[in-house]
Each structure stands twice: as C-alpha cells, then as structure tokens.
C-alpha positions in Angstrom: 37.0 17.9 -3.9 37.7 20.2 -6.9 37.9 17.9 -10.5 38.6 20.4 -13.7 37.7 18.9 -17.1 40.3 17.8 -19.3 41.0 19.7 -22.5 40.9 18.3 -25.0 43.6 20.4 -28.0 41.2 20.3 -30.7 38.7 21.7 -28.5 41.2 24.5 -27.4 42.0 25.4 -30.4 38.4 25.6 -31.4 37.1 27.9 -28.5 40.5 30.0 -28.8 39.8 30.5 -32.2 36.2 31.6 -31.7 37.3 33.9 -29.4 40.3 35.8 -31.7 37.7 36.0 -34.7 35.3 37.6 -32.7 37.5 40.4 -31.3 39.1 40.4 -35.0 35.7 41.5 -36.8 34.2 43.3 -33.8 37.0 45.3 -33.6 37.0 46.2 -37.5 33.2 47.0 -36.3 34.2 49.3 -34.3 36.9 51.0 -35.8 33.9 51.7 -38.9 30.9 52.5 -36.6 30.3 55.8 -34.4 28.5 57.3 -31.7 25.7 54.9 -30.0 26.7 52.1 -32.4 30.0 51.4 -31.2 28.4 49.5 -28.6 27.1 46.3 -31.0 30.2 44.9 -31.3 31.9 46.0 -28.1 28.3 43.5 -27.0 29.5 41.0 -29.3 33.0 41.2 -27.6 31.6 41.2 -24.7 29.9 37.7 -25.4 31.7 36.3 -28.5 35.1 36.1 -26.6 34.2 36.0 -23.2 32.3 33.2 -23.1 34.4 31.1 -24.5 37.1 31.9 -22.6 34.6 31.5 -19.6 34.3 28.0 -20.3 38.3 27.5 -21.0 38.4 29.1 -17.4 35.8 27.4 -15.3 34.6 24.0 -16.6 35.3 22.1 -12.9 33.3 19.4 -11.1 33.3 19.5 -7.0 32.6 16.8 -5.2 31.5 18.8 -1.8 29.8 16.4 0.9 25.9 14.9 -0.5 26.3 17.1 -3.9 28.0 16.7 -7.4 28.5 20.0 -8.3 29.2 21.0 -12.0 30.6 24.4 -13.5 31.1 26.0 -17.1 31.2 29.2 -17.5 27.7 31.0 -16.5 25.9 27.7 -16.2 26.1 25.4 -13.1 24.5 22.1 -12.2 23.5 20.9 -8.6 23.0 17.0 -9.0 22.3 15.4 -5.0 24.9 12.6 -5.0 22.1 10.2 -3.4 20.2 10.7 -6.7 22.9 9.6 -9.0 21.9 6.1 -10.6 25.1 5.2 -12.7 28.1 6.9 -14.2 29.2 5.2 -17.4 32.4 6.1 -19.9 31.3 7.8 -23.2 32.8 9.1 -26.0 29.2 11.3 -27.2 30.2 14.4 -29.1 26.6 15.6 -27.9 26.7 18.9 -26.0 27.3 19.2 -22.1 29.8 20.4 -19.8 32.8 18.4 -20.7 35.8 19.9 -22.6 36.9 16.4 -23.5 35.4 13.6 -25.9 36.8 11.2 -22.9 33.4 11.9 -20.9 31.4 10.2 -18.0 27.8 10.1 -18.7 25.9 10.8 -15.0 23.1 9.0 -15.1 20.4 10.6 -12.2 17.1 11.5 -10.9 14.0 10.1 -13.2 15.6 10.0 -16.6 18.2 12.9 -16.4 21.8 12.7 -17.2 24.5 15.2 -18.0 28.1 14.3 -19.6 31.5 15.6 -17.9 35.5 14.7 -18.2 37.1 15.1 -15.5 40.8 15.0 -16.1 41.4 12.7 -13.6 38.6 10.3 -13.8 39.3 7.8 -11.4 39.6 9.6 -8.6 36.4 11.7 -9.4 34.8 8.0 -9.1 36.4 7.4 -6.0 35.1 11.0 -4.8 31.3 9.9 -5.7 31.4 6.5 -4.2 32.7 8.3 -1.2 30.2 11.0 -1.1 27.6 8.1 -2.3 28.2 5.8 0.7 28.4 8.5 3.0 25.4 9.8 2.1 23.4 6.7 1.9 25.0 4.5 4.9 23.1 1.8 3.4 25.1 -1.7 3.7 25.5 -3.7 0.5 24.7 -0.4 -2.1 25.8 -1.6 -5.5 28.7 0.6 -7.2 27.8 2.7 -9.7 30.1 1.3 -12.3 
C-alpha cells in the first residue's frame, strides 16, 4: 500500500524556491559563459532544481507484504517490517524523508530509526500492524504504539 508524505506549505515553498533561484543564476551563468563552460551551470541545473523537485515528486512510503519501503527522490530505504520496534509521533525538524514537521519516528533494527509523514497517518499504522502481524503470526505481539 502506497503512503505519499504530506507537504507541508512552508516546505513547498522552500524547495520551490530553491529550485527557481537555481535555474535563475545558472541561467545568467550561461547566458555569460562559452564553449566547454556552459556545462557548470547547465550541472548545477541539472542538480540544483532537479533534486528538489525529485523529492516534491517522490517522497512516498509502501507498505508491500514483510517490508516498509521508503522513497525521496534518489535515496530509498528498505526497513523489514519484522524489525520495526516502535513508531512514535514527532515533531523533530532533524533531517529525514518526511516533507512534513507532523512525522512518525520508526524506531528499528539495533538502534536505527528514520522519520517520515505520511499524509494519512493512521492508516499507514494500520498498514504496519497489518504487515507486522502477518509477518510475525506471533499471538499476543504488543502494538507498536
């Protein structure tokens, strides 16, 4: 089951931004540069405002049978369901693939956790205890809330 982030508009209008300036001054770059060197900034296009945009796009979590699957832009995450120790709300402005300051903090493996917001977070809960029991088929598991 498919989960994209929620935006939040602050956020938008941050990465948006990003993105505008950077085809804004690389293209003044390019419009001054010639030959061989009008490939910096068509790189820092290339980059700058794609990435961005990438992560606008494609921040998404999938629940898909024993895995917890999690997207943004070129990076991805593989996180077994089975290993998953808690998921707690949090509102940490610290970096991870959520597009939203309304985050779940997955708690799993030996120490590791990774932050997310999916838009609808109540059914992504649902979706993990699903996968989680399945996955487990041990009677009396406590939830992870």
């Amino acid at each position: 089951m498919l989960f994209r982030s929620k935006i939040d508009a602050w956020l938008l209008i941050v990465l948006l931004g990003a993105a505008i300036l950077t085809v804004v001054a690389a293209g003044a770059a390019v419009r001054q540069a010639s030959g061989m060197a009008v490939l910096v900034p068509v790189l820092v296009i290339a980059i700058g405002a794609a990435l961005p945009i990438w992560i606008l796009a494609s921040t998404s979590y999938t629940v898909d049978g024993g895995t917890l699957n999690v997207r943004s832009g070129p990076f991805t995450w593989r996180i077994p369901v089975s290993s998953i120790t808690s998921i707690k709300p949090s509102n940490s402005p610290s970096s991870g693939p959520a597009l939203s300051l309304s985050r779940l903090r997955v708690e799993y493996g030996r120490g590791k956790s990774i932050l997310i917001s999916p838009a609808d977070q109540q059914a992504f809960l649902r979706a993990i205890e699903s996968a989680k029991s399945a996955a487990s088929q041990v009677a009396g598991a406590e939830p992870l809330i």
